[in-house]
PQR file of N, CA, C, O and H, with PARSE charges and radii, in Angstrom:
ATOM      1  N   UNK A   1      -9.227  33.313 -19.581 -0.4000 1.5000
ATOM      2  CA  UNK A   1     -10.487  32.628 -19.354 -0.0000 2.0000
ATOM      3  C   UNK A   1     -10.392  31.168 -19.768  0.5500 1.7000
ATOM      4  O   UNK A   1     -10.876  30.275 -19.073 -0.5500 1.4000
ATOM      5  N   UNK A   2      -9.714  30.926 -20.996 -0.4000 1.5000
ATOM      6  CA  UNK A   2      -9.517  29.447 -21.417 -0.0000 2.0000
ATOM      7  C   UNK A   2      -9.095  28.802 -20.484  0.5500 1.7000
ATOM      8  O   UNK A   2      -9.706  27.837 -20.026 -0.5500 1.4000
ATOM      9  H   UNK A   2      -9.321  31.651 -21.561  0.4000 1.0000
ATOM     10  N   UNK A   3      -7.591  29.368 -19.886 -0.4000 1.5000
ATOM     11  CA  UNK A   3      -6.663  28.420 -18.814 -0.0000 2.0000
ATOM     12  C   UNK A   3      -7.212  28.140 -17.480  0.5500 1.7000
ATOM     13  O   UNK A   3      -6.850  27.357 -16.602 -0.5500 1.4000
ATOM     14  H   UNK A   3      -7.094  30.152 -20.259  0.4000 1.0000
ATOM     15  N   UNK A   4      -8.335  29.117 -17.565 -0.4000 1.5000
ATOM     16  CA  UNK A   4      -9.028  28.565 -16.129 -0.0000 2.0000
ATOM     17  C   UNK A   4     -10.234  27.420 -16.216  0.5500 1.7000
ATOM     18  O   UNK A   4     -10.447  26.584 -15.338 -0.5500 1.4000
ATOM     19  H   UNK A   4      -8.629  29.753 -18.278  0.4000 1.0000
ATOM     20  N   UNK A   5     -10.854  27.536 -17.254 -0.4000 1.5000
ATOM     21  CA  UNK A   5     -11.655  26.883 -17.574 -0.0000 2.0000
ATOM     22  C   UNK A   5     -11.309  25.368 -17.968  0.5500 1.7000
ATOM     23  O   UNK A   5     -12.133  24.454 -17.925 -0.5500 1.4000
ATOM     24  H   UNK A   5     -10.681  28.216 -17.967  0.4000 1.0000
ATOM     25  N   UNK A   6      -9.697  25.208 -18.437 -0.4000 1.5000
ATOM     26  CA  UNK A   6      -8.913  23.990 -18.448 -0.0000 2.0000
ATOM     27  C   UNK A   6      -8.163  23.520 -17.594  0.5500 1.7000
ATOM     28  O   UNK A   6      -7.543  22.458 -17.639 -0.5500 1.4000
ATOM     29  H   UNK A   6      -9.028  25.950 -18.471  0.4000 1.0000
ATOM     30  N   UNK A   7      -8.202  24.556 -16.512 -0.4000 1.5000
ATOM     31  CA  UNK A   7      -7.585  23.643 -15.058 -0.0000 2.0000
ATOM     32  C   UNK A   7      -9.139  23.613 -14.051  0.5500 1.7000
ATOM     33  O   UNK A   7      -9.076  23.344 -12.851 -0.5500 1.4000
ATOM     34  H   UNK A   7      -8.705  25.419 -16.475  0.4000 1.0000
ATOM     35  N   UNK A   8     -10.196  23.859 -14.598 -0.4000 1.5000
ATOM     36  CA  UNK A   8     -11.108  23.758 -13.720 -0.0000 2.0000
ATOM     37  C   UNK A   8     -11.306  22.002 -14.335  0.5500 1.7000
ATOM     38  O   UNK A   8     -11.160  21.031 -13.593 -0.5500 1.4000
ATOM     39  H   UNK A   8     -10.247  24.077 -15.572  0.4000 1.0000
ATOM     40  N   UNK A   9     -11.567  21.932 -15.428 -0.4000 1.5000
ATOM     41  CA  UNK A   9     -11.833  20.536 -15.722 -0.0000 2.0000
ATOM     42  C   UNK A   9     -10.694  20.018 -15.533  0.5500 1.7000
ATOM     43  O   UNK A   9     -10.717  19.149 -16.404 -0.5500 1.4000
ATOM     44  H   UNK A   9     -11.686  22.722 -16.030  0.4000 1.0000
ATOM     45  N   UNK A  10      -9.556  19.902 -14.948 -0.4000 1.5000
ATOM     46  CA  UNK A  10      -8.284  19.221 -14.565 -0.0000 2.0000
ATOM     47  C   UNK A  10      -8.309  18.750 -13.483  0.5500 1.7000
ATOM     48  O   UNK A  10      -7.803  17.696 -13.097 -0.5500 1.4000
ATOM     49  H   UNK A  10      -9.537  20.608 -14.239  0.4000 1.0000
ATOM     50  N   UNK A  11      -9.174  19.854 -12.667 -0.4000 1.5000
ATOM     51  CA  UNK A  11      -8.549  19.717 -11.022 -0.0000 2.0000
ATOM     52  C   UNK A  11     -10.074  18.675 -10.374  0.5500 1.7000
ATOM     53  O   UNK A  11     -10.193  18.847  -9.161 -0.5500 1.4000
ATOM     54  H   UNK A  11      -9.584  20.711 -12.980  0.4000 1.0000
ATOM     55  N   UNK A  12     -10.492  18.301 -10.600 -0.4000 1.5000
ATOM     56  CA  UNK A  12     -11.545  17.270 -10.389 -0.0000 2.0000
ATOM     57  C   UNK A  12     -11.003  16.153 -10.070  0.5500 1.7000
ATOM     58  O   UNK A  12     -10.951  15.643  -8.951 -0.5500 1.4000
ATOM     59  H   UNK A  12     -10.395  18.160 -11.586  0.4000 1.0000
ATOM     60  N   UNK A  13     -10.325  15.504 -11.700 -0.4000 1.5000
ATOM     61  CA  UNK A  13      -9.938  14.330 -11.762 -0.0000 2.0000
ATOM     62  C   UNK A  13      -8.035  14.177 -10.835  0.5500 1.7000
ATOM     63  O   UNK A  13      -7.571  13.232 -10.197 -0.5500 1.4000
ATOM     64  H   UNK A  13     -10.367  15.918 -12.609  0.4000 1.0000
ATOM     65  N   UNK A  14      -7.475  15.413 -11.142 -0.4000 1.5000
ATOM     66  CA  UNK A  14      -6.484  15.359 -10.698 -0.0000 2.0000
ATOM     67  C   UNK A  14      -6.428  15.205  -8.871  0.5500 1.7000
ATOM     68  O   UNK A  14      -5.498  14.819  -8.164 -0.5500 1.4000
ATOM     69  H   UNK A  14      -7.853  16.181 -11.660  0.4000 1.0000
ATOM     70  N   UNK A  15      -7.641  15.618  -8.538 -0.4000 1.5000
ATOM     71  CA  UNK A  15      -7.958  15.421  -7.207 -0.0000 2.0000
ATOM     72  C   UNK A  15      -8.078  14.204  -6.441  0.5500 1.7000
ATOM     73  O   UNK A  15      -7.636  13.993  -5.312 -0.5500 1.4000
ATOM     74  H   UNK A  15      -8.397  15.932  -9.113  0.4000 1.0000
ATOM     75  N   UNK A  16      -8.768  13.387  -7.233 -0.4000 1.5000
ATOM     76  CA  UNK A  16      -9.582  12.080  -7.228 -0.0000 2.0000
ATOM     77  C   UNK A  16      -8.538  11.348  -7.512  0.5500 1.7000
ATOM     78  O   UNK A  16      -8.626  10.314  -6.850 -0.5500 1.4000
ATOM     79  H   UNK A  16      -9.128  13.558  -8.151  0.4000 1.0000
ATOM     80  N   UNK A  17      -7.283  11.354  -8.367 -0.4000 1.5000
ATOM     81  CA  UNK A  17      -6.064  11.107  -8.517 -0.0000 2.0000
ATOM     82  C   UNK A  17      -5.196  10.984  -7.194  0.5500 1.7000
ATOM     83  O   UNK A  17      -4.806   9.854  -6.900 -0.5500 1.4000
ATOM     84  H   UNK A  17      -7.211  12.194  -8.904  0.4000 1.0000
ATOM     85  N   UNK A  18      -4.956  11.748  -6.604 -0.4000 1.5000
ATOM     86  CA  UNK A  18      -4.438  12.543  -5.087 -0.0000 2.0000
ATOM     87  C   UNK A  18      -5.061  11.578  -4.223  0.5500 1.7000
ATOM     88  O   UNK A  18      -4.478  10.902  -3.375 -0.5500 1.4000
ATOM     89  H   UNK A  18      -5.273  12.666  -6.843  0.4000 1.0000
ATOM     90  N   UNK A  19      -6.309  11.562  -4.502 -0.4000 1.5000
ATOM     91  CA  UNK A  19      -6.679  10.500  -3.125 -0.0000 2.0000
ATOM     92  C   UNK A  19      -6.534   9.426  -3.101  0.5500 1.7000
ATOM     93  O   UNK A  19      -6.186   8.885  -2.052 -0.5500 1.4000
ATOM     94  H   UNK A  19      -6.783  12.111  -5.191  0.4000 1.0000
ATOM     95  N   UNK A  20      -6.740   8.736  -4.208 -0.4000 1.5000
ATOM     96  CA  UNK A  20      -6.365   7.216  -4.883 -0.0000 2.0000
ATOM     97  C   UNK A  20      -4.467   7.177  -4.248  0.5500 1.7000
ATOM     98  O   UNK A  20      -3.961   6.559  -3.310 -0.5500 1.4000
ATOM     99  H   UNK A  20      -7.024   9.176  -5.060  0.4000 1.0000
ATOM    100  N   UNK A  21      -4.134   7.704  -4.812 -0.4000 1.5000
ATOM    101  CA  UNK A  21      -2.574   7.353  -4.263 -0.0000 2.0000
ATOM    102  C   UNK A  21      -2.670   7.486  -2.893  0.5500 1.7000
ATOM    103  O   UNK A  21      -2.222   6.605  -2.159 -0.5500 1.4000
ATOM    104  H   UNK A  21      -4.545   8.206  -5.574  0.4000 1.0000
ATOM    105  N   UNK A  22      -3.124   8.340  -2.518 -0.4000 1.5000
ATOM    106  CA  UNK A  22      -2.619   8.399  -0.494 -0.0000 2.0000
ATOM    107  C   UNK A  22      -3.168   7.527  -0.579  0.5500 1.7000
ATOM    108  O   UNK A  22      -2.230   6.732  -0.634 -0.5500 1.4000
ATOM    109  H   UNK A  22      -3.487   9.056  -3.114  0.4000 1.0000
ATOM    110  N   UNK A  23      -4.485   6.630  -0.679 -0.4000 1.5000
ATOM    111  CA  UNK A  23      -5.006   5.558   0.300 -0.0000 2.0000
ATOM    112  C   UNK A  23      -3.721   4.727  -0.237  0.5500 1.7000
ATOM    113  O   UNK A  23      -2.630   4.543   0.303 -0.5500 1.4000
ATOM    114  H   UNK A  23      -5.247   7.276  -0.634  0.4000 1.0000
ATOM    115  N   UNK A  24      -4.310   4.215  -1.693 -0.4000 1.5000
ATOM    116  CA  UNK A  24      -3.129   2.882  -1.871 -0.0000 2.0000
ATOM    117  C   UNK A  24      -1.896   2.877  -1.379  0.5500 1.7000
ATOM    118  O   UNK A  24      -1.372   1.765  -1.310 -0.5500 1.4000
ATOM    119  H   UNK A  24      -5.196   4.364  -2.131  0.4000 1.0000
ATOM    120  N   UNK A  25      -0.994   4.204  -0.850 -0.4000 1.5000
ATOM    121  CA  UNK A  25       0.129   4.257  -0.866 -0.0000 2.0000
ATOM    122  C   UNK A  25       0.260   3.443   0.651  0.5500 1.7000
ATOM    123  O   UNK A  25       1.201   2.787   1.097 -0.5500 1.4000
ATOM    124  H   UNK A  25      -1.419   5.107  -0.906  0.4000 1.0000
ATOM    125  N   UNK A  26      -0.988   3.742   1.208 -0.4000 1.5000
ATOM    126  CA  UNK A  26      -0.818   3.223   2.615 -0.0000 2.0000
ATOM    127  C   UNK A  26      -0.642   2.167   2.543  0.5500 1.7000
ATOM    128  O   UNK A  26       0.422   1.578   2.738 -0.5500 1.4000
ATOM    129  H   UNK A  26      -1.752   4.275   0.846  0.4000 1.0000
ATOM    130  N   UNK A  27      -2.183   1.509   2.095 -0.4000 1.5000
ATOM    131  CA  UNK A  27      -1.937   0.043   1.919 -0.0000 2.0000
ATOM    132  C   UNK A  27      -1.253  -0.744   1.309  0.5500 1.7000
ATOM    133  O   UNK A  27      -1.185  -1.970   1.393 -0.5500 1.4000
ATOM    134  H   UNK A  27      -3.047   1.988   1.936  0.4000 1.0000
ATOM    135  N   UNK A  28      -0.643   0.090   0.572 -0.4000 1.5000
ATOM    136  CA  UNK A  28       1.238  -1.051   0.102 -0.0000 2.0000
ATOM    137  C   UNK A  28       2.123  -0.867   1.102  0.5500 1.7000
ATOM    138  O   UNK A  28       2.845  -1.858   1.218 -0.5500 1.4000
ATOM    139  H   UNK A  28      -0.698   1.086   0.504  0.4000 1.0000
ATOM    140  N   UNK A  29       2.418   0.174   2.038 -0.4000 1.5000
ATOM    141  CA  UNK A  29       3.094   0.023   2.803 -0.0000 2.0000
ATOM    142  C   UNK A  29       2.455  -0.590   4.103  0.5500 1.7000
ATOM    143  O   UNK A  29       3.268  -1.027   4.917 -0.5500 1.4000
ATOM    144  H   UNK A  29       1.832   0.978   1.944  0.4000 1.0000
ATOM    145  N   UNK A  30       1.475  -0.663   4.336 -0.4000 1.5000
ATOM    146  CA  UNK A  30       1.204  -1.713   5.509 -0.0000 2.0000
ATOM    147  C   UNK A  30       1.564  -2.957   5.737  0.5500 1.7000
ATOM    148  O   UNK A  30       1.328  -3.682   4.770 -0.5500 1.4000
ATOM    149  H   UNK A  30       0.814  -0.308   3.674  0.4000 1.0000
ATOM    150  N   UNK A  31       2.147  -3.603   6.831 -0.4000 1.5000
ATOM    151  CA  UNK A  31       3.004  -5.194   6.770 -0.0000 2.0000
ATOM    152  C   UNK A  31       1.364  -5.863   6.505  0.5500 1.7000
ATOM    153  O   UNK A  31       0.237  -5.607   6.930 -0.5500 1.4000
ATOM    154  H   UNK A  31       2.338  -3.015   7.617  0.4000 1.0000
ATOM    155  N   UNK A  32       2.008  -6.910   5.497 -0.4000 1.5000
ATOM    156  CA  UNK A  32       0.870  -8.402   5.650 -0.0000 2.0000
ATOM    157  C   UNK A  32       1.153  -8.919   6.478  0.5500 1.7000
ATOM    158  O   UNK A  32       2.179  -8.956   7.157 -0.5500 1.4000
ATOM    159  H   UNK A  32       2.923  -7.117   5.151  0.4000 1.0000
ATOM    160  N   UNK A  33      -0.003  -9.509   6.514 -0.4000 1.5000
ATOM    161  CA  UNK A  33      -0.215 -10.214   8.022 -0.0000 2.0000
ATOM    162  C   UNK A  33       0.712 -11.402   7.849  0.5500 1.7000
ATOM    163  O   UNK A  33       1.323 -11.400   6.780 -0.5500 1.4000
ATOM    164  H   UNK A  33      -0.837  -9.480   5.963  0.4000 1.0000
ATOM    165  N   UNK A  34       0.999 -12.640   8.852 -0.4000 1.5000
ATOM    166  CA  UNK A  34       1.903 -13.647   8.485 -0.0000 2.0000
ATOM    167  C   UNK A  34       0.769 -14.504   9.128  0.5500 1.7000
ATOM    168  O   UNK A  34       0.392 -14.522  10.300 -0.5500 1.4000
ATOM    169  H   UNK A  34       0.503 -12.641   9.720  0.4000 1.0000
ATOM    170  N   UNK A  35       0.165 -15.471   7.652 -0.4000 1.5000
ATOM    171  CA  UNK A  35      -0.106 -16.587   8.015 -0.0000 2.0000
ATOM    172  C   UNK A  35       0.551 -17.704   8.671  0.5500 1.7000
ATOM    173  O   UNK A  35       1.474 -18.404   8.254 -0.5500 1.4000
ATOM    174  H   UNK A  35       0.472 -15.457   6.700  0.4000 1.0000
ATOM    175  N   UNK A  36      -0.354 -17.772  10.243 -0.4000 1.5000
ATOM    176  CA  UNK A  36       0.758 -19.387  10.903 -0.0000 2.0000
ATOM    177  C   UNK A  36      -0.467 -20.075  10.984  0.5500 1.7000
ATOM    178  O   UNK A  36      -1.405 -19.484  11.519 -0.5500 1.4000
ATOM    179  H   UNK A  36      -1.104 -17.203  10.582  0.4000 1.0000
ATOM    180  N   UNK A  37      -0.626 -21.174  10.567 -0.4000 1.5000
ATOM    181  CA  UNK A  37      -0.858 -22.750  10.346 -0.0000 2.0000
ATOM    182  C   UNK A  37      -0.958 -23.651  11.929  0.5500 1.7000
ATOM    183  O   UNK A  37       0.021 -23.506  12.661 -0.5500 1.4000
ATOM    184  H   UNK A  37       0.136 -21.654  10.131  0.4000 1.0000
ATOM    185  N   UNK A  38      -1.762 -24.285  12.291 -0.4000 1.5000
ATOM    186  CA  UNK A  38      -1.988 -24.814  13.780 -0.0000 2.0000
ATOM    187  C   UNK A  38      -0.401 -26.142  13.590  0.5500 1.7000
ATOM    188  O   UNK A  38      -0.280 -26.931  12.652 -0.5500 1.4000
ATOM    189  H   UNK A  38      -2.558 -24.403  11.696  0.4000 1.0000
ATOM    190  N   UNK A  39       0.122 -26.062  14.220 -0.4000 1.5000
ATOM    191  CA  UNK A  39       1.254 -27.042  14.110 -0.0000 2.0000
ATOM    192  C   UNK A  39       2.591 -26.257  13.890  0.5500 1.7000
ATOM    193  O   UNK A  39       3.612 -26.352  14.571 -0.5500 1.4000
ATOM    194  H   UNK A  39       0.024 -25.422  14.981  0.4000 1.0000
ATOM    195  N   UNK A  40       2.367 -25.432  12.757 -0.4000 1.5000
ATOM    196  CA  UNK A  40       3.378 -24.588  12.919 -0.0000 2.0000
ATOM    197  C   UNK A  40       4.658 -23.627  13.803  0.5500 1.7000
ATOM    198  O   UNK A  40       4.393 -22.479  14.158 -0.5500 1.4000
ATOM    199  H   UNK A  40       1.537 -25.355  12.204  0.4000 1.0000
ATOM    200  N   UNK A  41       5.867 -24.176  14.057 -0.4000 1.5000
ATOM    201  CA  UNK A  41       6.835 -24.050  14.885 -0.0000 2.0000
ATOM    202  C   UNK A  41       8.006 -22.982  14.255  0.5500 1.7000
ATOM    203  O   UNK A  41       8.758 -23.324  13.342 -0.5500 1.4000
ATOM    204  H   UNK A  41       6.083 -25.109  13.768  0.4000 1.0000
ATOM    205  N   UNK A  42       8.042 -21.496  14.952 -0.4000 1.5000
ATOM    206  CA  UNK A  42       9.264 -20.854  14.081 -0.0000 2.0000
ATOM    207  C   UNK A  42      10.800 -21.504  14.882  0.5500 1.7000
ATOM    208  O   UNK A  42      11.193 -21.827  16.003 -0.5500 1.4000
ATOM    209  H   UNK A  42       7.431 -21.218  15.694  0.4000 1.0000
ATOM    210  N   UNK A  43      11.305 -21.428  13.439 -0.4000 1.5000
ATOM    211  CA  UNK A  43      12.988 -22.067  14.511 -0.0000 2.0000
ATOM    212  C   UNK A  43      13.602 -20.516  15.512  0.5500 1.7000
ATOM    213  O   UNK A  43      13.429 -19.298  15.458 -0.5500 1.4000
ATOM    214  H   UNK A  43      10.985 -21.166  12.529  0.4000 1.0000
ATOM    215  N   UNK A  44      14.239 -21.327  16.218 -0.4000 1.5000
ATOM    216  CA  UNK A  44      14.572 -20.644  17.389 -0.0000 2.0000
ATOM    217  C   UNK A  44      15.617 -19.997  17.340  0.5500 1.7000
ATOM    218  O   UNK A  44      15.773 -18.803  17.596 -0.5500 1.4000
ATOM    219  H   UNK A  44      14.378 -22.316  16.262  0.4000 1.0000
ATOM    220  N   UNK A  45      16.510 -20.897  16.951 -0.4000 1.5000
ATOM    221  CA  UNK A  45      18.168 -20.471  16.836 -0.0000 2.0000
ATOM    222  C   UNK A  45      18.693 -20.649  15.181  0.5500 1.7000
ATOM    223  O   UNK A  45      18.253 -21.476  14.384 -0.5500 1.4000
ATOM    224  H   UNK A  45      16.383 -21.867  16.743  0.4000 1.0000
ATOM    225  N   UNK A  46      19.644 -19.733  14.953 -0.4000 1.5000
ATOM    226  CA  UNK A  46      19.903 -20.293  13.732 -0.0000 2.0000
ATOM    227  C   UNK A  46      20.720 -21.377  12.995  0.5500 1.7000
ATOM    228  O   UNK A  46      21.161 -21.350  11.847 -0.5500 1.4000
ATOM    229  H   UNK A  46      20.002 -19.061  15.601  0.4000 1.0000
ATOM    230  N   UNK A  47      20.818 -22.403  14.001 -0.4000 1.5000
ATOM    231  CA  UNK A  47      21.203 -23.336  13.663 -0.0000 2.0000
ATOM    232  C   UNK A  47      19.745 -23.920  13.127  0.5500 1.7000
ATOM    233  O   UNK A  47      19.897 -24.648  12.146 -0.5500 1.4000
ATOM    234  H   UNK A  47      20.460 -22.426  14.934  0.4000 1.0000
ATOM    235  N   UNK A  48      18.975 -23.833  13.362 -0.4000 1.5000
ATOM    236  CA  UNK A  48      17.093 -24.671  13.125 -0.0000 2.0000
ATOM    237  C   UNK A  48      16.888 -24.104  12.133  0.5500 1.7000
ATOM    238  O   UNK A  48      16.138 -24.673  11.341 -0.5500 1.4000
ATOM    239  H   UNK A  48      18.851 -23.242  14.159  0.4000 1.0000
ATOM    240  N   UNK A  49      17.608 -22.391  11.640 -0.4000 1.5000
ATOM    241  CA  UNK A  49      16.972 -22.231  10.571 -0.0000 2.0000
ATOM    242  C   UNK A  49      17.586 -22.747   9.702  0.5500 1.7000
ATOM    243  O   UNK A  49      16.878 -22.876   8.703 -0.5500 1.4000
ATOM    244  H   UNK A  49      18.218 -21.928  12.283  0.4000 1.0000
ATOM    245  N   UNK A  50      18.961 -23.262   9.527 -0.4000 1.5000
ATOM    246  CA  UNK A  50      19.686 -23.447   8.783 -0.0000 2.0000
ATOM    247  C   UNK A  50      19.591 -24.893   7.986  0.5500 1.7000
ATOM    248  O   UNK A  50      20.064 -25.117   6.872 -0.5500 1.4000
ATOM    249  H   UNK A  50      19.536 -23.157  10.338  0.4000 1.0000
ATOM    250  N   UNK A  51      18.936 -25.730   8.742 -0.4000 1.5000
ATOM    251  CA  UNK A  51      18.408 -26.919   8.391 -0.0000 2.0000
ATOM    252  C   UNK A  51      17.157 -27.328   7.565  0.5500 1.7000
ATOM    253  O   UNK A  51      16.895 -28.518   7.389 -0.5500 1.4000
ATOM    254  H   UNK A  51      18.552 -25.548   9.647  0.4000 1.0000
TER
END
């Protein structure tokens, strides 16, 4: 009766735990976006990047 009564108050928070990681896990693995700037030119070849 104890051990149930101590995974009943476990499994709440441990739940709420569970969900917190799946979301965040997503959103760390989602690419950031790449800020480009009006003027902004990516080099082409890698000789442009190299400079």
């Amino acid at each position: 009766m104890e051990a149930r009564v101590a995974w009943g108050a476990l499994a709440g928070p441990l739940r709420v735990l569970c969900v917190l990681c799946c979301l965040l896990g997503r959103a760390i693995a989602a690419p950031s976006p790449i800020i480009k700037f009006p003027g902004d030119v990516a080099p082409k070849t890698d000789k442009e990047l190299a400079v």
